[in-house]
PyMOL Python script that loads the backbone (N, CA, C, O; Angstrom):
from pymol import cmd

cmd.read_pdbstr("""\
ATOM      1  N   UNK A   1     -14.927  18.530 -20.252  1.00  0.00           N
ATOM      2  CA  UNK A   1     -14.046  17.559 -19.630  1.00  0.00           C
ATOM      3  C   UNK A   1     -14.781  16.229 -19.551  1.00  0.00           C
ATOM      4  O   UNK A   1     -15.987  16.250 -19.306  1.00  0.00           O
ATOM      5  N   UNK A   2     -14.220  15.202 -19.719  1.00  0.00           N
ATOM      6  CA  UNK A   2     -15.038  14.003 -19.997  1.00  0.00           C
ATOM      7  C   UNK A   2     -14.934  13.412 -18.434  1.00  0.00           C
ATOM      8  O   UNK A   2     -14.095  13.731 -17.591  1.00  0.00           O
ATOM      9  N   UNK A   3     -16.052  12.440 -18.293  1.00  0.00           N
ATOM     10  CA  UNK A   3     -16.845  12.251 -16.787  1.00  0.00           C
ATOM     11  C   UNK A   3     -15.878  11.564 -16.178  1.00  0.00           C
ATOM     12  O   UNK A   3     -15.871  11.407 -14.958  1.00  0.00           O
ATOM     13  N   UNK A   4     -14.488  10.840 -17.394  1.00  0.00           N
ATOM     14  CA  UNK A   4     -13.344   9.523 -16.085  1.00  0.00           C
ATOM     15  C   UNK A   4     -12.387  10.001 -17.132  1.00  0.00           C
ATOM     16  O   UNK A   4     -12.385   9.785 -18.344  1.00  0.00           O
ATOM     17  N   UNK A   5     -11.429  10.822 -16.252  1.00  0.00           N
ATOM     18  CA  UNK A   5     -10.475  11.426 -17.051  1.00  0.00           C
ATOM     19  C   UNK A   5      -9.469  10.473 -15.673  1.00  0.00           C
ATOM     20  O   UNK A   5      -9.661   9.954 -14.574  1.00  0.00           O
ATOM     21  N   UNK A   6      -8.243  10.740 -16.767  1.00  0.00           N
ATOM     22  CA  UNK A   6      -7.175   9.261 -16.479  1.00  0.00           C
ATOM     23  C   UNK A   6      -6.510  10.591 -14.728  1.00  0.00           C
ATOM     24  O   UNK A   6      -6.974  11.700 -14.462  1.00  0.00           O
ATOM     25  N   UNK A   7      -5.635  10.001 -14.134  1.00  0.00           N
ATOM     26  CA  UNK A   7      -5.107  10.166 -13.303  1.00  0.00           C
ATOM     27  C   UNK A   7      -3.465  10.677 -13.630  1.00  0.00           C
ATOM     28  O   UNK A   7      -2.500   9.960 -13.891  1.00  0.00           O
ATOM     29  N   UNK A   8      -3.538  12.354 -13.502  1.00  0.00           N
ATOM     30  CA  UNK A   8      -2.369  13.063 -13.706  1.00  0.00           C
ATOM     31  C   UNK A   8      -1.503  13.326 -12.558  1.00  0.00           C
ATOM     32  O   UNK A   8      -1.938  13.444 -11.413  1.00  0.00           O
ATOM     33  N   UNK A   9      -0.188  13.421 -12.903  1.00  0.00           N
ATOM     34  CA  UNK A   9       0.735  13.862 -11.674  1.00  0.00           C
ATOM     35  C   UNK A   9       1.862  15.237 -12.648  1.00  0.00           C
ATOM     36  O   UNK A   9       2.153  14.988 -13.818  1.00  0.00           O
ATOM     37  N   UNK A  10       2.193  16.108 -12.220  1.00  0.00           N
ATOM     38  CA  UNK A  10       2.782  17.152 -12.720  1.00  0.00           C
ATOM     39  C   UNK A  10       4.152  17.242 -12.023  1.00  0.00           C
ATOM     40  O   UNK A  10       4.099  17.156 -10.796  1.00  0.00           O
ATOM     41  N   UNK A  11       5.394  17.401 -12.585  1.00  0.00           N
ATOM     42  CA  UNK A  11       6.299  17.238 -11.963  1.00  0.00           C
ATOM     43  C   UNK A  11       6.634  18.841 -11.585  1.00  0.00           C
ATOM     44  O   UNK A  11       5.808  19.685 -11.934  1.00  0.00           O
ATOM     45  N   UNK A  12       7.554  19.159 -11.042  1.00  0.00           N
ATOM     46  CA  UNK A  12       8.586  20.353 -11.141  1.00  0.00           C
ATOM     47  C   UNK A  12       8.947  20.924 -12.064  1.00  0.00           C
ATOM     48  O   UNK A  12       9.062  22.139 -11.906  1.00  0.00           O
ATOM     49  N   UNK A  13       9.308  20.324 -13.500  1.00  0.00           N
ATOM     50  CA  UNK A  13       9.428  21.031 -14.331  1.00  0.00           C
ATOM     51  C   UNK A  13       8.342  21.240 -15.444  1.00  0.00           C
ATOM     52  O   UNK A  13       8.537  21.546 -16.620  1.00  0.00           O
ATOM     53  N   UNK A  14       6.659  20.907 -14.539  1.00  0.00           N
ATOM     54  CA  UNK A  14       5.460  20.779 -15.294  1.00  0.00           C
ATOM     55  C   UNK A  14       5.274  20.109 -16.703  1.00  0.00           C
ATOM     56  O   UNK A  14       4.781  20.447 -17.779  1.00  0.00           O
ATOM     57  N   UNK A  15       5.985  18.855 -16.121  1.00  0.00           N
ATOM     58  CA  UNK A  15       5.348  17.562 -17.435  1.00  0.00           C
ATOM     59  C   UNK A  15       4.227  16.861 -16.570  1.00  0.00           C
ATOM     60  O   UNK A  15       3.778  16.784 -15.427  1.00  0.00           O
ATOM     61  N   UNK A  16       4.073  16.412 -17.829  1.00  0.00           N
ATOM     62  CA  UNK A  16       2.270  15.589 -17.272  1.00  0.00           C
ATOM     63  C   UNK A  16       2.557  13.939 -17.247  1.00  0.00           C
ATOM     64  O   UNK A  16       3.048  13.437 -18.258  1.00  0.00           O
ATOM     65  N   UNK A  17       2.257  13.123 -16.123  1.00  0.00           N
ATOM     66  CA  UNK A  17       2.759  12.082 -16.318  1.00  0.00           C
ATOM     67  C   UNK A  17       1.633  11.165 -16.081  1.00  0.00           C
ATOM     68  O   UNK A  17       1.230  11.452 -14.953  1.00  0.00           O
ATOM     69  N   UNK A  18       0.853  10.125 -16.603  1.00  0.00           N
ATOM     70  CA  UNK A  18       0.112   9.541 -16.504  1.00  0.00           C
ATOM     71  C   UNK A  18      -0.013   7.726 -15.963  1.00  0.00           C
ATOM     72  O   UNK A  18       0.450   6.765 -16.577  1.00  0.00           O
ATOM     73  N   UNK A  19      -0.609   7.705 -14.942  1.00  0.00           N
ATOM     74  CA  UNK A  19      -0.230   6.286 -14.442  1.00  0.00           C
ATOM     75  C   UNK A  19      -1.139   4.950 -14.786  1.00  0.00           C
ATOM     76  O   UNK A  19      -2.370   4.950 -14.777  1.00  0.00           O
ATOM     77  N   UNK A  20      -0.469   4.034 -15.030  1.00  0.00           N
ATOM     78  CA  UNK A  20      -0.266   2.943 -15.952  1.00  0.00           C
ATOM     79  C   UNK A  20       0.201   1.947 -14.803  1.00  0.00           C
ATOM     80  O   UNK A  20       0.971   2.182 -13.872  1.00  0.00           O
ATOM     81  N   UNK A  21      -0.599   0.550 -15.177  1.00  0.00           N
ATOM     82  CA  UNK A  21      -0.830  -0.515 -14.835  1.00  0.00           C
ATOM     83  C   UNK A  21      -0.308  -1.760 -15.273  1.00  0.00           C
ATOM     84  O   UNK A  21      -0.561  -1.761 -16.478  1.00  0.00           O
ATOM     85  N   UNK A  22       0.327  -2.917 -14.972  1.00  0.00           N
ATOM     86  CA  UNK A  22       0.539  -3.989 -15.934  1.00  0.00           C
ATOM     87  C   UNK A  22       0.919  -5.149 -14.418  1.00  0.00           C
ATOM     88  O   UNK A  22       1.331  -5.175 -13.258  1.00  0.00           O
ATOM     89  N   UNK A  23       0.431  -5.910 -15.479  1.00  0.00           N
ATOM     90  CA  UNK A  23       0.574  -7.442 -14.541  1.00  0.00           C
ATOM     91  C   UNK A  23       1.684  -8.468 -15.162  1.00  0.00           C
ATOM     92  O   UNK A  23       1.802  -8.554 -16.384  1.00  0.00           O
ATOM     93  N   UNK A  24       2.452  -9.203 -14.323  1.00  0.00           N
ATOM     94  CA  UNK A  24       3.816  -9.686 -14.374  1.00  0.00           C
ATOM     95  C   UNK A  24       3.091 -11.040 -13.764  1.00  0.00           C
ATOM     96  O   UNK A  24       2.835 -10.640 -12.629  1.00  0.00           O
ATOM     97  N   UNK A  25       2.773 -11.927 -13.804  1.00  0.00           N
ATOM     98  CA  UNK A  25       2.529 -13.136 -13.090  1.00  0.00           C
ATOM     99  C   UNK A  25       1.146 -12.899 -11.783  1.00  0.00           C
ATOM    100  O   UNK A  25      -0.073 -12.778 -11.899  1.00  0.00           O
ATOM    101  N   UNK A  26       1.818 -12.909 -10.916  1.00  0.00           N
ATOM    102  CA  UNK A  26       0.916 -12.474  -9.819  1.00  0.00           C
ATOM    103  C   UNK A  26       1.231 -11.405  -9.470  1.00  0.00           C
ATOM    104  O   UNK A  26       0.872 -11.269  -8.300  1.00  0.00           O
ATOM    105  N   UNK A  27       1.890 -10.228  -9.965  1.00  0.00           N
ATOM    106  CA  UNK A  27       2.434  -9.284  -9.773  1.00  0.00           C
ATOM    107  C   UNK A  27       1.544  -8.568 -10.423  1.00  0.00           C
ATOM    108  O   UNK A  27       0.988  -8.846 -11.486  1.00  0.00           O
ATOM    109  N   UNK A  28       1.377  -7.279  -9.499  1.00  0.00           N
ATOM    110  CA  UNK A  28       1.404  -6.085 -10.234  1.00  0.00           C
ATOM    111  C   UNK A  28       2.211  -5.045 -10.334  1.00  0.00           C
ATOM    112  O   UNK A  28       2.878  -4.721  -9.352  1.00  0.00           O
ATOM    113  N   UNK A  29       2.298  -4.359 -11.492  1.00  0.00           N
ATOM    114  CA  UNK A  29       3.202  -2.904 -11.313  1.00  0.00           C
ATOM    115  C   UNK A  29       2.503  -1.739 -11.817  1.00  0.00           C
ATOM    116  O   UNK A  29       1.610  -1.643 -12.659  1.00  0.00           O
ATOM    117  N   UNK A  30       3.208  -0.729 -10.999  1.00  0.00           N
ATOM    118  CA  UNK A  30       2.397   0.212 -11.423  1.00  0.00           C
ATOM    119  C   UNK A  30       3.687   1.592 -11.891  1.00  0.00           C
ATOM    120  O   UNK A  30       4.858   1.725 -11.535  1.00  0.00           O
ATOM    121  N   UNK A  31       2.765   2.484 -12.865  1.00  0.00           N
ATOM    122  CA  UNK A  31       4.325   3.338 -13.465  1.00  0.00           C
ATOM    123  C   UNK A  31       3.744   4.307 -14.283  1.00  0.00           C
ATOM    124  O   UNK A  31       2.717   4.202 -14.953  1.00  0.00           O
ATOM    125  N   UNK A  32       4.548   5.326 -14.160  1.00  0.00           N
ATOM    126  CA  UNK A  32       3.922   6.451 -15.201  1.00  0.00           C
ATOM    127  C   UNK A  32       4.480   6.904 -16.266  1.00  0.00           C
ATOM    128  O   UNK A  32       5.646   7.270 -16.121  1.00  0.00           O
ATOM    129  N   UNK A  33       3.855   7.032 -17.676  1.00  0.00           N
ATOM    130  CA  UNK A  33       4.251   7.601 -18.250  1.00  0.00           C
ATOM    131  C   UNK A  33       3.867   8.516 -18.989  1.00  0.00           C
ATOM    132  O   UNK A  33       2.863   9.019 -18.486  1.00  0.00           O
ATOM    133  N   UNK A  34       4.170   9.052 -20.031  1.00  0.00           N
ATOM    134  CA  UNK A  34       3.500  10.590 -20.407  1.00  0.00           C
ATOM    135  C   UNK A  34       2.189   9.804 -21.680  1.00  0.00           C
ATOM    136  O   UNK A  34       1.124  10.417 -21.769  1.00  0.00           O
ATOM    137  N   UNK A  35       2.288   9.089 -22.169  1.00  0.00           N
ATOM    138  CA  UNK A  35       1.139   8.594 -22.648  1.00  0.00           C
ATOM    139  C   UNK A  35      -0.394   8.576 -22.212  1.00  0.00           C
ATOM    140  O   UNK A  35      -0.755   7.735 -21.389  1.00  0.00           O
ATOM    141  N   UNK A  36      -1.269   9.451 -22.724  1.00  0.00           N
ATOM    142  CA  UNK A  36      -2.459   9.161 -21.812  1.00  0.00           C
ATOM    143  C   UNK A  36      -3.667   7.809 -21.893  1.00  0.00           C
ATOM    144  O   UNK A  36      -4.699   7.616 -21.250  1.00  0.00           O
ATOM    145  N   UNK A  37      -3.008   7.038 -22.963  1.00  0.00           N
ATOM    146  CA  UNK A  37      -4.018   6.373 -23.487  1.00  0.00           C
ATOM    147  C   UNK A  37      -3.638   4.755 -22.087  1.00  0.00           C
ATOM    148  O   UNK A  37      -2.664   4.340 -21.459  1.00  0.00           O
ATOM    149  N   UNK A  38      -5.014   4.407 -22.234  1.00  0.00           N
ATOM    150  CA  UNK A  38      -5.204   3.097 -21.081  1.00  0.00           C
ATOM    151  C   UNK A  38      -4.687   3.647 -19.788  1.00  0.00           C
ATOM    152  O   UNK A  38      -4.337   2.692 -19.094  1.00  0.00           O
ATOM    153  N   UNK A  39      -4.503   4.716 -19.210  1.00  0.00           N
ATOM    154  CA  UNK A  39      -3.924   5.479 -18.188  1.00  0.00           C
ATOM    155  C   UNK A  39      -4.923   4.861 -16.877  1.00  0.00           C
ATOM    156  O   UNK A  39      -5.654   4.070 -17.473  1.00  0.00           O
ATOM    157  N   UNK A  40      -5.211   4.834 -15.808  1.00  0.00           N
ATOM    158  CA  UNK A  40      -5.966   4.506 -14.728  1.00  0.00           C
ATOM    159  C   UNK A  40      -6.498   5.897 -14.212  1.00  0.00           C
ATOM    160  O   UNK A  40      -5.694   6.789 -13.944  1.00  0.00           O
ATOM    161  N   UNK A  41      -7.773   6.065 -14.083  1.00  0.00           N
ATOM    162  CA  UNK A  41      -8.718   7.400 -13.740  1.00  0.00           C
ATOM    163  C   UNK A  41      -8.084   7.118 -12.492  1.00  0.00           C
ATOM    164  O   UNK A  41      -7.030   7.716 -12.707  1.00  0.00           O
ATOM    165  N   UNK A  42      -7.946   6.612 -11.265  1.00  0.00           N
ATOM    166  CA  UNK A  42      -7.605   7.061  -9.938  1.00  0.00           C
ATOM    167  C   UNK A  42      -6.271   6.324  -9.235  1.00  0.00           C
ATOM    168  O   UNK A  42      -5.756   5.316  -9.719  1.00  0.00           O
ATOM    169  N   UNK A  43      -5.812   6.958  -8.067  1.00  0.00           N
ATOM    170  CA  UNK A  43      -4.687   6.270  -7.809  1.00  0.00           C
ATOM    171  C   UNK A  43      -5.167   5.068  -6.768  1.00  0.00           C
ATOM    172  O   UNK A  43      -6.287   5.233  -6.286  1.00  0.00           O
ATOM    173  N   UNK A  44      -4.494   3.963  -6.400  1.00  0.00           N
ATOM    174  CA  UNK A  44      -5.359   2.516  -5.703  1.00  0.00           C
ATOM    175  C   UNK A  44      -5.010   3.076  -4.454  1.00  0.00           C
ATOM    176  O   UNK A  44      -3.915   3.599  -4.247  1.00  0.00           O
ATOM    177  N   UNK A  45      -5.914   2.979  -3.615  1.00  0.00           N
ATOM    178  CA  UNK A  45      -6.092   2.753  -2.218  1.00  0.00           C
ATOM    179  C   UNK A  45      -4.703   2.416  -1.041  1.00  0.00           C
ATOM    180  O   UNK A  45      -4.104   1.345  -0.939  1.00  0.00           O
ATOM    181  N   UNK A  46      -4.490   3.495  -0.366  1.00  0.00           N
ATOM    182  CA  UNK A  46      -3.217   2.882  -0.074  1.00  0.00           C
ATOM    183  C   UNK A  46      -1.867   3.519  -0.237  1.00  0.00           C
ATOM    184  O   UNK A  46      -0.993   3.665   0.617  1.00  0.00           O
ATOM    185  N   UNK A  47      -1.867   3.811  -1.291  1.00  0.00           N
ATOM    186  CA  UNK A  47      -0.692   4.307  -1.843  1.00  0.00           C
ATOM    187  C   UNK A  47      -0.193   5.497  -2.369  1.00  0.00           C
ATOM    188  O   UNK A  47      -0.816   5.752  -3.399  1.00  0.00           O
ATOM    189  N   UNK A  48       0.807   6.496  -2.078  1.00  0.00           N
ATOM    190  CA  UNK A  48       1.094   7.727  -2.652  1.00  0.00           C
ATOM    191  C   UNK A  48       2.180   7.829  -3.389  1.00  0.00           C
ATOM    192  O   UNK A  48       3.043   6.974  -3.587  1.00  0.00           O
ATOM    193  N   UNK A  49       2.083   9.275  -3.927  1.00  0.00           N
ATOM    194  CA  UNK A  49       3.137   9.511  -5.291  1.00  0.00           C
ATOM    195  C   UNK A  49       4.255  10.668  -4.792  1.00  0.00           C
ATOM    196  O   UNK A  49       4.017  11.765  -4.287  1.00  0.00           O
ATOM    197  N   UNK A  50       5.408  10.121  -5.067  1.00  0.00           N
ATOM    198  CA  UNK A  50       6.769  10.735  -4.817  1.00  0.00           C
ATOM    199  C   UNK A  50       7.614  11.180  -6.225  1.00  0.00           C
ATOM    200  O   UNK A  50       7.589  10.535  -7.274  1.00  0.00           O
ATOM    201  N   UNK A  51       8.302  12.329  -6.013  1.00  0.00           N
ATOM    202  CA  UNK A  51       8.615  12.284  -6.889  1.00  0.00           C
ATOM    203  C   UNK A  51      10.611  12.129  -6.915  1.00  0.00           C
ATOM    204  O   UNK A  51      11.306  12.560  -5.995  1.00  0.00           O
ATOM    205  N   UNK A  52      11.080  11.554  -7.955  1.00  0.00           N
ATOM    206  CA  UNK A  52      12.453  11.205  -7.615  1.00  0.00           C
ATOM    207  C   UNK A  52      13.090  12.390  -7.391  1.00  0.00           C
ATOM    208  O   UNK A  52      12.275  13.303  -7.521  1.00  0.00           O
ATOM    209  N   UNK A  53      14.256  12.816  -7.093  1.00  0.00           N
ATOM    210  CA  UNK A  53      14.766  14.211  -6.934  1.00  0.00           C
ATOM    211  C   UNK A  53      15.533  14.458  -7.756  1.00  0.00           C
ATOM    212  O   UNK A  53      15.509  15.532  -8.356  1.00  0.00           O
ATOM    213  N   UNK A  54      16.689  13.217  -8.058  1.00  0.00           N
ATOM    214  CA  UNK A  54      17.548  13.836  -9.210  1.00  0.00           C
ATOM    215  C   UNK A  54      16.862  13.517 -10.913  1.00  0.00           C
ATOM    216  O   UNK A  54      17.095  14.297 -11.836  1.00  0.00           O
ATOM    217  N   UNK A  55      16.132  12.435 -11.061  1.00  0.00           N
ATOM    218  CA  UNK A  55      15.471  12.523 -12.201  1.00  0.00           C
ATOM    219  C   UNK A  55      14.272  13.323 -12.226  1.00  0.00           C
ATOM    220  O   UNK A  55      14.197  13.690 -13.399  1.00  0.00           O
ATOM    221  N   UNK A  56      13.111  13.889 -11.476  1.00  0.00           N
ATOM    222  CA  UNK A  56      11.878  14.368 -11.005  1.00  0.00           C
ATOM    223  C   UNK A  56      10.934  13.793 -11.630  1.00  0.00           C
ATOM    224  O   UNK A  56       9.921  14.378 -12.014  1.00  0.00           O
ATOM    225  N   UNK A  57      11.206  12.418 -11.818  1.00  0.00           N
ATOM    226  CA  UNK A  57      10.230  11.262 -12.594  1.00  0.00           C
ATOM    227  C   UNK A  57       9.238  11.157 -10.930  1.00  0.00           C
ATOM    228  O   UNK A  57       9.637  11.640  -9.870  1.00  0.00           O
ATOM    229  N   UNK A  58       8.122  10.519 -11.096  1.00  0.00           N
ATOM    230  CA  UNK A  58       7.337  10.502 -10.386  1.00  0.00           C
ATOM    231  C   UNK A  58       7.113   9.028 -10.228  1.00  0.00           C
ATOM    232  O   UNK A  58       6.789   8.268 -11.140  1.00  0.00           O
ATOM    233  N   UNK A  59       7.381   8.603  -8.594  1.00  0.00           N
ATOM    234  CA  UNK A  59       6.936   7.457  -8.673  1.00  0.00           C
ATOM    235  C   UNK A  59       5.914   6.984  -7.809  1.00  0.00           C
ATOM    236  O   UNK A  59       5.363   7.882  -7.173  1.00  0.00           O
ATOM    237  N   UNK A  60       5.327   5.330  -7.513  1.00  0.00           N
ATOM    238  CA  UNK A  60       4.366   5.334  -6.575  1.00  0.00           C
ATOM    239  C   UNK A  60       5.168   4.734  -5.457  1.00  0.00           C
ATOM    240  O   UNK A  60       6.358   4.432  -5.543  1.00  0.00           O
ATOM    241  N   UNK A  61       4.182   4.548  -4.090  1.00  0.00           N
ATOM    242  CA  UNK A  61       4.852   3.894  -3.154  1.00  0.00           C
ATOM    243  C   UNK A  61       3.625   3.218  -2.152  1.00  0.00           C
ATOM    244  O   UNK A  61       2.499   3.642  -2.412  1.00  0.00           O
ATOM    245  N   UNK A  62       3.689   2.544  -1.402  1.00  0.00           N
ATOM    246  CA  UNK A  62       2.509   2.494  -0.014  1.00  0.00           C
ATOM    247  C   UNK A  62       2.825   3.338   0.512  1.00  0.00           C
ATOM    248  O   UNK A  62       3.931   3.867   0.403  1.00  0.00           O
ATOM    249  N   UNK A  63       1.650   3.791   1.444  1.00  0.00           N
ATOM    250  CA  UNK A  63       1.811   4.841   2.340  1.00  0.00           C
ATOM    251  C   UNK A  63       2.284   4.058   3.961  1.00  0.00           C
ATOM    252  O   UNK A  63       2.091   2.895   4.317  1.00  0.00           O
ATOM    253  N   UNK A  64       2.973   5.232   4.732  1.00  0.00           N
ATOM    254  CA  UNK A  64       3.423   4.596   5.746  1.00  0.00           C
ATOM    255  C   UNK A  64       2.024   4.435   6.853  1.00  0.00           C
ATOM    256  O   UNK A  64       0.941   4.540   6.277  1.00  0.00           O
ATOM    257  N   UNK A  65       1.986   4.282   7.818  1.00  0.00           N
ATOM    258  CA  UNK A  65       0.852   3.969   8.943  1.00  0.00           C
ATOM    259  C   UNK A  65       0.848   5.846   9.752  1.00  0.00           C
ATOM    260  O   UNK A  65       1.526   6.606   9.060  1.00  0.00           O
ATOM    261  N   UNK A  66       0.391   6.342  10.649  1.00  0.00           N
ATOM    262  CA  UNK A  66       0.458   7.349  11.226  1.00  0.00           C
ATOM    263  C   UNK A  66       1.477   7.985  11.587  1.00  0.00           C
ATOM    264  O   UNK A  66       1.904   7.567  12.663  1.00  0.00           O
ATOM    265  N   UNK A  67       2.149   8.951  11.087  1.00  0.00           N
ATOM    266  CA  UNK A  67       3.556   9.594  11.365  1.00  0.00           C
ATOM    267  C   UNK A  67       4.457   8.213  10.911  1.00  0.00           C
ATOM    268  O   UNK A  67       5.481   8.199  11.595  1.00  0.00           O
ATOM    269  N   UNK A  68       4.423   7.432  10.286  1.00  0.00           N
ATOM    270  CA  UNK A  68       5.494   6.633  10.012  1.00  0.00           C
ATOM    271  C   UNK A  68       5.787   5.273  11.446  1.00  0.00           C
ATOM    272  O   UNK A  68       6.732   4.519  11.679  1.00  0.00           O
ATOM    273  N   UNK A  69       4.612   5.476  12.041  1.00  0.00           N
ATOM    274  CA  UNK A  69       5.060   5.025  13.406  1.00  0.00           C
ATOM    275  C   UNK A  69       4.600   3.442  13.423  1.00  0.00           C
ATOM    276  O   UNK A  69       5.385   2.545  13.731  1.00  0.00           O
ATOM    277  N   UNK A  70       3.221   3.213  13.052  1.00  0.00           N
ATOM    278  CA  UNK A  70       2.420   2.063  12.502  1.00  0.00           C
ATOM    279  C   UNK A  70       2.056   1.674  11.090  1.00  0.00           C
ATOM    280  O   UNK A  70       1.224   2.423  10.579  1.00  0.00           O
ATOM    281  N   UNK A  71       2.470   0.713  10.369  1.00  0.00           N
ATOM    282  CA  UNK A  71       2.582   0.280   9.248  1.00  0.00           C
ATOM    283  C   UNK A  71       1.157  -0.691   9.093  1.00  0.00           C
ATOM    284  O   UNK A  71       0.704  -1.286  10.071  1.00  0.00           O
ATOM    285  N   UNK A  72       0.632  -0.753   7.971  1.00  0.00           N
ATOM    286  CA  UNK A  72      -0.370  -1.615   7.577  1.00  0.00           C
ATOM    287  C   UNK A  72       0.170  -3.433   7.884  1.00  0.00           C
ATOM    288  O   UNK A  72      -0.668  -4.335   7.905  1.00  0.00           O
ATOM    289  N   UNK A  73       1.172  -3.604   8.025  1.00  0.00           N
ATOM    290  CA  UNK A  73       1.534  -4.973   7.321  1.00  0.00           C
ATOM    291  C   UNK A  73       3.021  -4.819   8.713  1.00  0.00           C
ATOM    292  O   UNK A  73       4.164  -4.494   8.391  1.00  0.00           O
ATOM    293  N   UNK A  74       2.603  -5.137  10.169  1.00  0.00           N
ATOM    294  CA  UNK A  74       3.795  -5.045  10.913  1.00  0.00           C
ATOM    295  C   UNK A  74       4.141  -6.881  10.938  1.00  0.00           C
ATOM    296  O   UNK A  74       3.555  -7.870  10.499  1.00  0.00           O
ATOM    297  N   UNK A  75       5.135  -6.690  11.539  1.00  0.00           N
ATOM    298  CA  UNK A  75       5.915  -8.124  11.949  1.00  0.00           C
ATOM    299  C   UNK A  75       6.156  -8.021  13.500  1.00  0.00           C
ATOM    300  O   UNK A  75       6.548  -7.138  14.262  1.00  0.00           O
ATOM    301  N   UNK A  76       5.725  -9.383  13.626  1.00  0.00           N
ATOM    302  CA  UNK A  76       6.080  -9.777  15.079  1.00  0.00           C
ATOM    303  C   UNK A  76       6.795  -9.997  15.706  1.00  0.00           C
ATOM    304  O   UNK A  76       6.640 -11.199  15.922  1.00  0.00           O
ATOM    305  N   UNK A  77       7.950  -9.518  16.486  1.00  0.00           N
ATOM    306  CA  UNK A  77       8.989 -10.037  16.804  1.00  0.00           C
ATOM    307  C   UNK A  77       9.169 -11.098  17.995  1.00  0.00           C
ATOM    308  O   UNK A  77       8.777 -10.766  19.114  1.00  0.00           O
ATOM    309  N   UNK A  78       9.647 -12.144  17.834  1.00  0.00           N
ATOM    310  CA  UNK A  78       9.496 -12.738  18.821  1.00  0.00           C
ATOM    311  C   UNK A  78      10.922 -12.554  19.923  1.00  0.00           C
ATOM    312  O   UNK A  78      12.025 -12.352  19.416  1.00  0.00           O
ATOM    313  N   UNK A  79      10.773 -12.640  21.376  1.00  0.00           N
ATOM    314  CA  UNK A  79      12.099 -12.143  22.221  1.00  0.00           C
ATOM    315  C   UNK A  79      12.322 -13.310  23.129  1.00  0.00           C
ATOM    316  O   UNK A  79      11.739 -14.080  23.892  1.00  0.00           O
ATOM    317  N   UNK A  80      13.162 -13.098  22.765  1.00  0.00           N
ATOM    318  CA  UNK A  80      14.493 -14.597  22.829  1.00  0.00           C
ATOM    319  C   UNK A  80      15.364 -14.093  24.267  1.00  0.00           C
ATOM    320  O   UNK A  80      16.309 -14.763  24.683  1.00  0.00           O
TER     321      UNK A  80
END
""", "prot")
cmd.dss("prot")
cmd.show_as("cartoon", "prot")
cmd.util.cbc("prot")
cmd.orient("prot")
């Protein structure tokens, strides 16, 4: 097995899906597909993999804060 093998996700119906990187401006995106070549050895910091239900394509997402309760990135509300 070679020492930086790319970063796999296996669906439900055991396809192999490999995640992939690309930049849009200041954007990034991120996406998988069954191609292994230029694939990313790990998933970034932060973020987990879901998989869709009616397609069982696999996608990424941020993760929520503790039980969903506290978020990395809250807003302040101000009370009026």
């Amino acid at each position: 097995m070679p020492l930086f093998s790319p970063y796999v996700y296996v669906n439900k119906k055991k396809e192999k899906f490999y995640l992939h990187v690309r930049t849009r401006g200041n954007r990034v995106l991120y996406y998988f597909s069954k191609d292994p070549i230029d694939a990313l050895n790990n998933l970034p910091s932060g973020y987990e993999v879901f998989e869709n239900e009616k397609s069982n394509m696999p996608m990424i997402r941020k993760k929520k804060g503790l039980f969903g309760l506290f978020s990395p990135k809250t807003k302040k509300t101000e009370i009026q």
